[in-house]
C-alpha distance (Angstrom), angle and dihedral (degrees) to the residues before:
residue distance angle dihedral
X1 . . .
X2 3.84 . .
X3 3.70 102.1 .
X4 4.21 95.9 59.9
X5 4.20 81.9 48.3
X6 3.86 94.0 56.4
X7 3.63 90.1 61.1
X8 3.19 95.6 49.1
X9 3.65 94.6 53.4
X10 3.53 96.3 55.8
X11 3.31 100.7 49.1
X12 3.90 87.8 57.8
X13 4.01 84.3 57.3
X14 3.57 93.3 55.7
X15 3.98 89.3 46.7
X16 3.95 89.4 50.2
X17 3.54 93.8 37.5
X18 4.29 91.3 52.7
X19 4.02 89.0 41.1
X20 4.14 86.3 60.4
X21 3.80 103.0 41.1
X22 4.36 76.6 47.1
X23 3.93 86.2 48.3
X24 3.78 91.0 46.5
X25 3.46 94.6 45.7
X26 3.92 95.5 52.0
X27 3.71 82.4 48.9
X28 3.58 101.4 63.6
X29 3.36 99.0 36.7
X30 3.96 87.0 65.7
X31 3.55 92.3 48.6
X32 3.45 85.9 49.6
X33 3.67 99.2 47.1
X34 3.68 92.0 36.8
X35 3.61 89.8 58.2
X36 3.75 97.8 47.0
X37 3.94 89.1 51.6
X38 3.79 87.7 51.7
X39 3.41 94.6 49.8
X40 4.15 88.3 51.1
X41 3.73 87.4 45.2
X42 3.93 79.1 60.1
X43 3.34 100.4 46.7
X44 3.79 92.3 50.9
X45 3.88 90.4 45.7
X46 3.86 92.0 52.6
X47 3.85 89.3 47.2
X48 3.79 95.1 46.6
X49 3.56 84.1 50.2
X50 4.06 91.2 62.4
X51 3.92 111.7 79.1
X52 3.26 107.6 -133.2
X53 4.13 110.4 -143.3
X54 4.09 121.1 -179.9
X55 4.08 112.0 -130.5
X56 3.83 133.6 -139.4
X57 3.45 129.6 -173.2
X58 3.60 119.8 -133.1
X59 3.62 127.0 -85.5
X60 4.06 119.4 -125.4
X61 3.88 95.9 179.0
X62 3.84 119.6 124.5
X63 3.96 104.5 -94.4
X64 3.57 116.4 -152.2
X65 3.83 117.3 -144.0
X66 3.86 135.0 -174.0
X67 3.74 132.5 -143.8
X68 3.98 111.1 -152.1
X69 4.24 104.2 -162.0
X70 3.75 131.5 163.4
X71 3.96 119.2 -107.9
X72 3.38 149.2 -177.0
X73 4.10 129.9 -127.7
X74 4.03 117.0 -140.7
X75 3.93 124.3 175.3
X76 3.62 110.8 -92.1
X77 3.88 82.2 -122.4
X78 4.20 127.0 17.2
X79 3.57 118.4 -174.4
X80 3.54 111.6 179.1
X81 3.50 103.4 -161.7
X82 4.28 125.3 -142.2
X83 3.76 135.6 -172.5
X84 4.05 111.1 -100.8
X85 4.04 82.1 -168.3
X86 3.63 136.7 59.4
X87 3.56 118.4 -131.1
X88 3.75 140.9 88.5
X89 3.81 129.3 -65.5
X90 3.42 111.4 -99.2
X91 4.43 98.3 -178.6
X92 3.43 139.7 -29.3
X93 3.37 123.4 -144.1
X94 4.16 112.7 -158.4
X95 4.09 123.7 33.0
X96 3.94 121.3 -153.0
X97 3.82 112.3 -53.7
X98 3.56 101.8 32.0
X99 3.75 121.6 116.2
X100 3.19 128.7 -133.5
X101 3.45 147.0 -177.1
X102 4.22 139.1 -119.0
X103 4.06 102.5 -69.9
X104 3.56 98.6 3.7
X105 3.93 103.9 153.0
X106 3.81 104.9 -116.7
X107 3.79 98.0 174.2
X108 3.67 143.4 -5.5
X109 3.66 132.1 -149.8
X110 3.63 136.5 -147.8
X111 3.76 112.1 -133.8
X112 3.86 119.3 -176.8
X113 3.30 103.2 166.3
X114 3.87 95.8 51.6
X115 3.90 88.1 51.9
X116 4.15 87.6 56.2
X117 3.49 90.9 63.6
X118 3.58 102.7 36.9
X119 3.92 82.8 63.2
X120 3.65 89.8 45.1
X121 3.69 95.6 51.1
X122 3.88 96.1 47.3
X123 3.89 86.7 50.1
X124 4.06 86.6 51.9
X125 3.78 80.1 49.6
X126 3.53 95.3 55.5
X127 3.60 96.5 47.4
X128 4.04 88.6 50.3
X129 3.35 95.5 56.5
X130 3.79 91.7 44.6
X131 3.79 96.6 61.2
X132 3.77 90.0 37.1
X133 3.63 88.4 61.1
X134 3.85 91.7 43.7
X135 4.01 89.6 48.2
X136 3.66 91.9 51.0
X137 4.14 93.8 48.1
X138 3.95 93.9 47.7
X139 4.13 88.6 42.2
X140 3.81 89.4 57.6
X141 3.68 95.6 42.7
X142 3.97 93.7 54.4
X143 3.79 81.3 40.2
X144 4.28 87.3 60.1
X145 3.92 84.7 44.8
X146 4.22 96.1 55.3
X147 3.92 91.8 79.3
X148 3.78 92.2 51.4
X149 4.04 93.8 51.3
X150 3.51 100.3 -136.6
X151 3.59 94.1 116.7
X152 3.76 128.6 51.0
X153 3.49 119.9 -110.6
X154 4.02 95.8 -131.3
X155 4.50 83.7 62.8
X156 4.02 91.4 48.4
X157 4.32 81.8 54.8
X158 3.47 95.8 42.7
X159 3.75 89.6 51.8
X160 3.79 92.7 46.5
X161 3.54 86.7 52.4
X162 3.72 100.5 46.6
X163 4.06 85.0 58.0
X164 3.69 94.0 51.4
X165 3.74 91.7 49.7
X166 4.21 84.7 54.6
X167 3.59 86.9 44.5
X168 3.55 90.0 58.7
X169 4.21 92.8 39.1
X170 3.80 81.2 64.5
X171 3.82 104.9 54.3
X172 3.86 82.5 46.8
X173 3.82 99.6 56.1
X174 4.06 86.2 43.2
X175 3.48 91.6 51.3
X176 3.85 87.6 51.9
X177 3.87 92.2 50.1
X178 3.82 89.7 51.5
X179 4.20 85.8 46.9
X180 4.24 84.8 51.0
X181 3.90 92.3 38.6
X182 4.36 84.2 54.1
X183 3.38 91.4 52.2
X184 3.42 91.4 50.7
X185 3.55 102.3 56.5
X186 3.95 84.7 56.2
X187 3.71 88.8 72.1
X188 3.72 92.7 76.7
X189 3.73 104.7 58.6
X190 3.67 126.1 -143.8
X191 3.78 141.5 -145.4
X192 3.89 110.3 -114.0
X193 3.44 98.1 -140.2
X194 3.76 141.8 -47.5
X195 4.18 114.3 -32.7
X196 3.71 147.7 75.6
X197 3.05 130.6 -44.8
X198 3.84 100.8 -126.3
X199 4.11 101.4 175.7
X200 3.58 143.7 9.7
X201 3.78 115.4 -179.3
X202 4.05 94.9 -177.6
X203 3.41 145.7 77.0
X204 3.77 145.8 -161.4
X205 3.73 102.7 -67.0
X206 3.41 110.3 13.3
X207 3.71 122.0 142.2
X208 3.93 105.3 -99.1
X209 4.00 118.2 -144.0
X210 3.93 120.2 -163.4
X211 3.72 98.2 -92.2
X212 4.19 129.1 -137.3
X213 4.06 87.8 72.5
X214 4.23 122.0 30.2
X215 3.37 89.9 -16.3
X216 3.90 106.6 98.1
X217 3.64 139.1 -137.8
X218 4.08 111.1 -73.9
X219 3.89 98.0 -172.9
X220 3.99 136.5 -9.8
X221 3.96 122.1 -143.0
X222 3.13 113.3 -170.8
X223 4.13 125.9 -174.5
X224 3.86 105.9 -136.5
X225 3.98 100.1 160.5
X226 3.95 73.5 100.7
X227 3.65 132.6 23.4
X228 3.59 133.1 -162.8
X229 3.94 114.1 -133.7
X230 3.99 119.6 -158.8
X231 3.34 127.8 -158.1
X232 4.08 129.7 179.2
X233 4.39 99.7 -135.2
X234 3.65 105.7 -166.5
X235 3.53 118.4 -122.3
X236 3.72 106.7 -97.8
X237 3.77 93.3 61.6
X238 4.01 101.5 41.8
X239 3.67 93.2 96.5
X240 4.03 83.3 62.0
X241 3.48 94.0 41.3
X242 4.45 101.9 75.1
X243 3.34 133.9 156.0
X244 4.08 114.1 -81.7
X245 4.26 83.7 39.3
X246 4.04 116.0 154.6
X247 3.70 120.7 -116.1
X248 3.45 152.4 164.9
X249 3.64 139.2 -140.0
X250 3.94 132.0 -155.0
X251 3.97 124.6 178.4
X252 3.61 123.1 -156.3
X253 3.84 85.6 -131.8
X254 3.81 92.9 65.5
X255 3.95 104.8 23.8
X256 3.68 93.1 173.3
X257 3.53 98.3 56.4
X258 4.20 135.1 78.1
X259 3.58 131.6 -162.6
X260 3.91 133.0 -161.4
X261 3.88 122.4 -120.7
X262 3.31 136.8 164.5
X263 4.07 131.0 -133.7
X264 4.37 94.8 -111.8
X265 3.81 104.3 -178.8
X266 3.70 135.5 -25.8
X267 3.96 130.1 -136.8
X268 3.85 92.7 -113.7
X269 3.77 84.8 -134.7
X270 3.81 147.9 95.2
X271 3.80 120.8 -139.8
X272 3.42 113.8 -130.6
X273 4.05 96.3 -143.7
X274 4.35 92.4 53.4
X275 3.78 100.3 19.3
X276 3.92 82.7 -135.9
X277 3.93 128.7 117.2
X278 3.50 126.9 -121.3
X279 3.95 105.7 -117.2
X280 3.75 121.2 -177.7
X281 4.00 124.7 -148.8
X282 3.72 140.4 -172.9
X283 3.64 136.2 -138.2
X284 3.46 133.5 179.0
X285 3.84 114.8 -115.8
X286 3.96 107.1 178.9
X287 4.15 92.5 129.5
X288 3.96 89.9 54.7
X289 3.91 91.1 -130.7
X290 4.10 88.9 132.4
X291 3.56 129.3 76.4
X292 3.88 130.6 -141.9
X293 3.77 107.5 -122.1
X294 3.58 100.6 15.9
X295 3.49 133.7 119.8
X296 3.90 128.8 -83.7
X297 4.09 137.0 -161.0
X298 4.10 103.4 -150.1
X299 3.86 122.6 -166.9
X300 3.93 110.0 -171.9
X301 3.93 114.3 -154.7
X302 3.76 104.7 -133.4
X303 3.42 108.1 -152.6
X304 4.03 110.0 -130.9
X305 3.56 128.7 -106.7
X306 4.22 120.8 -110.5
X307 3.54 114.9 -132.1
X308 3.64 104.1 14.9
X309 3.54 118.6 133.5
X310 4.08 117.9 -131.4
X311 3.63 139.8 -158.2
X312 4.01 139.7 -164.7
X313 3.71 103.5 -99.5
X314 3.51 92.6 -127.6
X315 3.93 83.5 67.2
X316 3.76 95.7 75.1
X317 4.22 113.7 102.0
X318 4.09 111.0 -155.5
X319 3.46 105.5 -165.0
X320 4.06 132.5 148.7
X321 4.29 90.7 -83.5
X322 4.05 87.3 58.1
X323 3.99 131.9 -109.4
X324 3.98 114.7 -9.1
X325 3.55 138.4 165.8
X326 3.63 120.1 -140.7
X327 3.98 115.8 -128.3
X328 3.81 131.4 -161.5
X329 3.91 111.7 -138.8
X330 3.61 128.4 -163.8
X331 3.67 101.4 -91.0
X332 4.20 84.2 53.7
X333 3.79 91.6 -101.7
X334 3.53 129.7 145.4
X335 4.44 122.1 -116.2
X336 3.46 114.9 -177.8
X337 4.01 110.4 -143.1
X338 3.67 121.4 -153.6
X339 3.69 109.1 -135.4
X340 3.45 141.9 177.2
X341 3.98 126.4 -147.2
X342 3.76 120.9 -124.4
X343 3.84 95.9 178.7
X344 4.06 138.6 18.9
X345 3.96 101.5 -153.2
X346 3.96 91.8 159.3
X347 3.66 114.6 -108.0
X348 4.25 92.2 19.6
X349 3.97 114.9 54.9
X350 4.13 105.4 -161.1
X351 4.19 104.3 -137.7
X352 3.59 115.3 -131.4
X353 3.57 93.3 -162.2
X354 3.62 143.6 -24.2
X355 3.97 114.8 72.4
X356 3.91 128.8 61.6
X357 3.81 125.1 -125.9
X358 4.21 88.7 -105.5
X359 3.47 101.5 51.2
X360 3.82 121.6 118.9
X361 4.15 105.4 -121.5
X362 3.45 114.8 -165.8
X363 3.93 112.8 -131.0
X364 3.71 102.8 -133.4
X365 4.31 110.2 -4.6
X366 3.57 108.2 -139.7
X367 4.10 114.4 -110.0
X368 3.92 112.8 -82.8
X369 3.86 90.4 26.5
X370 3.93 111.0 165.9
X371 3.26 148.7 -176.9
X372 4.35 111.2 -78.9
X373 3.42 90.6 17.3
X374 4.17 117.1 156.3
X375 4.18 109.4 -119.8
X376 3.62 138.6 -168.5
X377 3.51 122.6 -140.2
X378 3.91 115.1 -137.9
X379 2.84 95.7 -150.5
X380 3.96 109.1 53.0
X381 3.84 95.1 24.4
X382 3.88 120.2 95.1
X383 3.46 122.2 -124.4
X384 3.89 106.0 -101.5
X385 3.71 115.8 -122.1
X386 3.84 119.7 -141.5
X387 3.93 125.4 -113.5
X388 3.85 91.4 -111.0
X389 3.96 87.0 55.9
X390 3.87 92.9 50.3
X391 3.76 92.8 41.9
X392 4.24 86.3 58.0
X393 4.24 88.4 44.2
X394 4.24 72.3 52.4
């Protein structure tokens, strides 16, 4: 019975001894495969650990800027018109709105008093000229008697002067007729020149004063085929702001239409209460869609500046050192560059100094970015894949 059992017996050996070297070998091919997954878990964990930032380089193109200010419209020309003459107003001829033209006769005025001594000062005239002609007659005759010696000579001078003084009587009552006769002709008053009229604060028979002081304002003409536009540009951007500069105009009154004008002289000076200078523009006004006085929205067109680097806004690092912008080098480390802004357009800041045309700017620097720090580059780093991922590709 022993020899059939020894088979037997061996051939369990070989069973148990196969079922361990399978055993072993499912063991170490976990290990193994549990230690290549943990060293992919790694992998990913390091590259997780990486921020990944995208990079520019900055911009050197001319950027064009606007400057949006409040302003005021004025007639290219006001003439606010007094009375040289006292009197009362005898008609007027054109009410507020109507245009006129150079020496159309807008009013005229009744002036009693000033016709009193015009007649006074002709009669004065008249009498002049009467005794100048006497003087002169009786100076020749005592003239005609000097050769004869029955007069003295001192009498024949005094009458030659007495008829020079009356000479001179005359020219000054003429002169005071023509003075009368002036002050006439500013009874009938006349338009300036070409315009509106934009006011008239009289009426037919109203007591007029001599204007200029307390007498007030009769009419207002005011030339608004062109208006003058001023705006108060604060100080930093005056240097931007010259003569010849783009703009354009918007009106509450007409919100859905723009007009051109054009930056026409500047004060040359800052104002001490605003810190802003006084800037003057023009704008064409043929149609009559502006109004004098009113108010005006202004956008300047800065003209950009060549050769100045730029950068997204969203580049800019505040941090307790200052301003910086964060740079990629070629090992994929992080430099942060102190910078300094020379222009606010918005979106694009314009660097004053600080960063060089080839440096690598990152777009928008993760919080707590510093100096040394290990990058990834969007664009040339693969997107990592997660364990569970690799463990299907497995």
């Amino acid at each position: 019975m022993s020899p059939p059992d020894r088979p037997a017996s061996r051939g369990l050996r070989l069973a148990g001894a196969f079922a361990a070297v399978v055993a072993i070998v499912i063991v170490a091919w976990g290990v193994m495969t549990r230690a290549a997954e943990n060293a992919r878990l790694h992998e990913w964990t390091e590259a997780q650990a990486l921020p990944t930032v995208a990079i520019v380089a900055p911009g050197s193109g001319e950027n064009s800027a606007a400057l949006e200010l409040p302003g005021r419209l004025e007639a290219f020309a006001r003439a606010p018109i007094h009375a040289r003459v006292s009197g009362y107003l005898k008609s007027w001829k054109f009410d507020i709105g109507a245009k006129v033209k150079a020496g159309d006769l807008l009013a005229e005025i009744e002036t009693p008093d000033l016709d009193q001594q015009l007649s006074q000062a002709r009669a004065d005239l008249n009498t002049a000229q009467a005794n100048a002609a006497l003087a002169q007659t009786t100076a020749k005759r005592w003239q005609a008697l000097a050769a004869s010696g029955a007069v003295a000579r001192q009498d024949i001078d005094e009458k030659i002067g007495d008829s020079t003084a009356k000479q001179a009587m005359v020219k000054a009552a003429q002169a005071n007729v023509e003075r009368l006769l002036a002050m006439k002709s500013f009874a009938r008053i006349l338009a300036p020149f070409a315009g509106v009229v934009t006011a008239r604060n009289t009426d037919v028979g109203a007591l007029i004063n001599v204007g200029g002081g307390a007498g007030q304002e009769l009419f207002v003409v005011s030339d608004v085929r062109k208006l003058r536009v001023y705006v108060n540009v604060p100080q930093s951007n005056v240097p931007s702001v010259q003569p010849g500069t783009a703009a354009t105009i918007r009106v509450p009154d007409r919100p859905n239409a723009t007009y051109a004008a054009t930056v026409e002289a500047s004060a040359q000076s800052v104002a001490s209460a605003s810190g802003t200078t006084l800037m003057q523009l023009v704008v064409d006004n043929d149609a009559g869609d502006l109004l004098p006085g009113g108010y005006a929205n202004v956008r300047l067109d800065l003209p950009g500046k060549a050769g100045v680097l730029n950068v997204p806004a969203s580049a800019l690092v505040f941090d307790a050192k200052g301003l910086s912008v964060a740079t990629v080098g070629a090992d994929n480390r992080v430099t942060l560059k102190p910078v300094t802004i020379a222009r606010d357009l918005g979106k694009v800041i314009e660097i004053g100094s600080g960063i060089a045309p080839d440096d690598r700017v990152i777009e928008n620097p993760p919080d707590g970015i510093a100096n040394g720090a290990e990058v990834r580059i969007a664009a040339a780093a693969a997107k990592p894949v997660a364990p569970k991922d690799k463990k299907k590709e497995s």
